[in-house]
N, CA, C and O atoms as a GROMACS GRO file, in nm:
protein
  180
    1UNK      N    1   0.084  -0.116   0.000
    1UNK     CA    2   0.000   0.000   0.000
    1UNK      C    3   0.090   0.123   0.000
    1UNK      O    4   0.196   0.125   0.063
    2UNK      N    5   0.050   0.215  -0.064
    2UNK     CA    6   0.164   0.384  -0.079
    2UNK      C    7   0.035   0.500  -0.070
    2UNK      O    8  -0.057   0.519  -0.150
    3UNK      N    9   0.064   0.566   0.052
    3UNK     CA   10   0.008   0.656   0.067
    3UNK      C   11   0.058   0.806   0.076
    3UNK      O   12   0.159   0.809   0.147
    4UNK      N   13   0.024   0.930   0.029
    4UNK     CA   14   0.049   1.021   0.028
    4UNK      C   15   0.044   1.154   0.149
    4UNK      O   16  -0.016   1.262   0.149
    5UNK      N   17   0.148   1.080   0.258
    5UNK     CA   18   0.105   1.180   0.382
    5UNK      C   19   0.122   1.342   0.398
    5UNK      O   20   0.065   1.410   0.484
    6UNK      N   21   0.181   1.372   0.332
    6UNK     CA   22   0.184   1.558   0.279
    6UNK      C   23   0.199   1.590   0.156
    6UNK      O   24   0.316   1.615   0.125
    7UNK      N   25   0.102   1.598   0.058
    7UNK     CA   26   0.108   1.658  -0.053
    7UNK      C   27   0.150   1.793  -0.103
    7UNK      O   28   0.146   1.895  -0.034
    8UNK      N   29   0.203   1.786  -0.264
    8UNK     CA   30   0.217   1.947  -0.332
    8UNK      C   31   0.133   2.024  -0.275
    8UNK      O   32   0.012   2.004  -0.269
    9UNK      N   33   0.208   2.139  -0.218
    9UNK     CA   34   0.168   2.288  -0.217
    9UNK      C   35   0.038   2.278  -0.068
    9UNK      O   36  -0.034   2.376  -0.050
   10UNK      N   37   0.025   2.151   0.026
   10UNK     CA   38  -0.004   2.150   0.111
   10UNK      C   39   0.072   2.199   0.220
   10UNK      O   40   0.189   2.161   0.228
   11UNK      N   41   0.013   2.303   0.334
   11UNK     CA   42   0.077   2.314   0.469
   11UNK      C   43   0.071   2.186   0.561
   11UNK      O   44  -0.016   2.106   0.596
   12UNK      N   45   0.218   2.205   0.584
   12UNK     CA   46   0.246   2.079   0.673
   12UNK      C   47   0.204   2.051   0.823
   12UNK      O   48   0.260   2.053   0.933
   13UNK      N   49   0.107   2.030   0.784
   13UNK     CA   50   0.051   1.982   0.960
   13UNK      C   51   0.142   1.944   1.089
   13UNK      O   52   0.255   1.895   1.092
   14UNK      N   53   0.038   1.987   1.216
   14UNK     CA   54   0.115   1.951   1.288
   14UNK      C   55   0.154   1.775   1.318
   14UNK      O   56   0.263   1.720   1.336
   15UNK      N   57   0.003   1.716   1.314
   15UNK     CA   58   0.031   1.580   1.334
   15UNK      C   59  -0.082   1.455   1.242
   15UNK      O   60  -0.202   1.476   1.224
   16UNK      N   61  -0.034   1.374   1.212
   16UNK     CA   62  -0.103   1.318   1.112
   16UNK      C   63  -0.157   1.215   1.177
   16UNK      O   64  -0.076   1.148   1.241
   17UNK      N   65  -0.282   1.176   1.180
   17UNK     CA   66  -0.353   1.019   1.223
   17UNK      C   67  -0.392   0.900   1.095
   17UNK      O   68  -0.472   0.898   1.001
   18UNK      N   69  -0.315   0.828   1.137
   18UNK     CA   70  -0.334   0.696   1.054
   18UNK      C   71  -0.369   0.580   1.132
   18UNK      O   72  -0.323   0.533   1.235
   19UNK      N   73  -0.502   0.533   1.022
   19UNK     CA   74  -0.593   0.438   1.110
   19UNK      C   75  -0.559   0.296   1.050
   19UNK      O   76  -0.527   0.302   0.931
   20UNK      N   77  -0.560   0.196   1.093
   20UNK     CA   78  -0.541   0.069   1.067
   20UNK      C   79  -0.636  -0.011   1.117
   20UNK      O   80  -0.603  -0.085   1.210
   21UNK      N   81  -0.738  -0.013   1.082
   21UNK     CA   82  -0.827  -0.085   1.133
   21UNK      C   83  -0.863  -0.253   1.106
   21UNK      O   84  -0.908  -0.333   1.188
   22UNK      N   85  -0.829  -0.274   0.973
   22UNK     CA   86  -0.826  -0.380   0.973
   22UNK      C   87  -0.736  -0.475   0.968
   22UNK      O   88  -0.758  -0.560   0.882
   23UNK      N   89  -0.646  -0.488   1.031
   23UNK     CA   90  -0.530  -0.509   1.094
   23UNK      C   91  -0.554  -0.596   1.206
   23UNK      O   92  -0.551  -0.522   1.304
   24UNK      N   93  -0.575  -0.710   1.242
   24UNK     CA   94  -0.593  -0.783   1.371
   24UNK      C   95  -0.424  -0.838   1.438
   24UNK      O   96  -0.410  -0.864   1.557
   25UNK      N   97  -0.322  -0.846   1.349
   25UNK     CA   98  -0.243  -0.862   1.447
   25UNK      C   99  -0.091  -0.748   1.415
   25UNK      O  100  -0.112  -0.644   1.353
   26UNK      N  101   0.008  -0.770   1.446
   26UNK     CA  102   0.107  -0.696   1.496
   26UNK      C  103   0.194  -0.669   1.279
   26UNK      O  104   0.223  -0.732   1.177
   27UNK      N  105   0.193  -0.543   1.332
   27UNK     CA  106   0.237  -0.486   1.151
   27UNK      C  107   0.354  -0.387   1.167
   27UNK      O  108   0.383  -0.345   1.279
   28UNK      N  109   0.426  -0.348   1.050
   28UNK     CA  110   0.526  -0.234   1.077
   28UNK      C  111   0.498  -0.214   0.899
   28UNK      O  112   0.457  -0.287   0.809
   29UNK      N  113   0.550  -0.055   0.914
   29UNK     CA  114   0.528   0.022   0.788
   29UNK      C  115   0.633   0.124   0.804
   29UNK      O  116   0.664   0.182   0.908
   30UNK      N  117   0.695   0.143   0.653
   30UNK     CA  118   0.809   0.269   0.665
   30UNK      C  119   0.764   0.396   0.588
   30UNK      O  120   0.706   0.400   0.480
   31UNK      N  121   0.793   0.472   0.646
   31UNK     CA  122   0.747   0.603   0.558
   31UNK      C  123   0.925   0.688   0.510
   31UNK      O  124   1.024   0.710   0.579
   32UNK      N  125   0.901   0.708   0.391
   32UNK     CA  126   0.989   0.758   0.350
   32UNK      C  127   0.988   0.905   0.224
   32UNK      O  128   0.880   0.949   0.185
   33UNK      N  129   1.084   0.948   0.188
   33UNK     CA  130   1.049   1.073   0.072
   33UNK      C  131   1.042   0.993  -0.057
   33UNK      O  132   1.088   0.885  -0.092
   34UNK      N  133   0.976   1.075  -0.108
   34UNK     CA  134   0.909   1.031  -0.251
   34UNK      C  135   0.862   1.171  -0.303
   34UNK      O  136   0.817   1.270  -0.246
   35UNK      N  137   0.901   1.129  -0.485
   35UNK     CA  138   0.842   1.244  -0.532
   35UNK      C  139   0.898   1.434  -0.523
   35UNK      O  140   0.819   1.527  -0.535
   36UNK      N  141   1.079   1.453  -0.496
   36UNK     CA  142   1.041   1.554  -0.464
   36UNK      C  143   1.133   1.638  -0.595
   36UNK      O  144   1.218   1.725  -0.576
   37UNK      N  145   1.091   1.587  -0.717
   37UNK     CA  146   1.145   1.692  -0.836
   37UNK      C  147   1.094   1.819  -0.824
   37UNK      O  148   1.155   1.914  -0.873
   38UNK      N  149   0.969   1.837  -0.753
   38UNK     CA  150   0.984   1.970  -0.767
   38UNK      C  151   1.058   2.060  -0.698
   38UNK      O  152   1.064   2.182  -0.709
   39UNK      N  153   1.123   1.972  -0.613
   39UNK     CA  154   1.265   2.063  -0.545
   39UNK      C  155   1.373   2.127  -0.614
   39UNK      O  156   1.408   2.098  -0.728
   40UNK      N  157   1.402   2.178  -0.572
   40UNK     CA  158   1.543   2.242  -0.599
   40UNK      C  159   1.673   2.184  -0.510
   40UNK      O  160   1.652   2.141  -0.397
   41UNK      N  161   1.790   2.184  -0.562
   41UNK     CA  162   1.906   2.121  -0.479
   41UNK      C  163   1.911   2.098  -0.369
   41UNK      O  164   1.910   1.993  -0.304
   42UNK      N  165   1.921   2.264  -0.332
   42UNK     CA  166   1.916   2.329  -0.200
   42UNK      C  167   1.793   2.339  -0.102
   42UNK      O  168   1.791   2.412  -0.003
   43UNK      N  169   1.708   2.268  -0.136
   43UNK     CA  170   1.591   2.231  -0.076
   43UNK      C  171   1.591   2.098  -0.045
   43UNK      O  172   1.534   2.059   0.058
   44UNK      N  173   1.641   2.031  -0.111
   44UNK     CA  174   1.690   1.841  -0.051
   44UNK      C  175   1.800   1.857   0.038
   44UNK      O  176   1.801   1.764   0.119
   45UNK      N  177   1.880   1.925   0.053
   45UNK     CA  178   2.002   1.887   0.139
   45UNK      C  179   1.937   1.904   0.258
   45UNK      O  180   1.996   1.885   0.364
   0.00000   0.00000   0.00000
């Protein structure tokens, strides 16, 4: 599953809730960057 937790040209919240509901036993998930050409250099470092 790939979900989009702060999108283009969205303000970055303070805190994000993610629900797992159907999930009955024990899980792990990584969140990582994706997507950021519209950066500039000096905005990735």
């Amino acid at each position: 599953m790939k979900r989009t937790l702060f999108g283009l040209m969205n303000p970055y919240p303070q805190k994000k809730i993610l629900t797992f509901n159907k999930n009955l036993s024990d899980f792990e998930f990584n969140v990582g960057y994706g997507e950021l050409d519209h950066l500039n250099p000096k905005e990735t470092e």
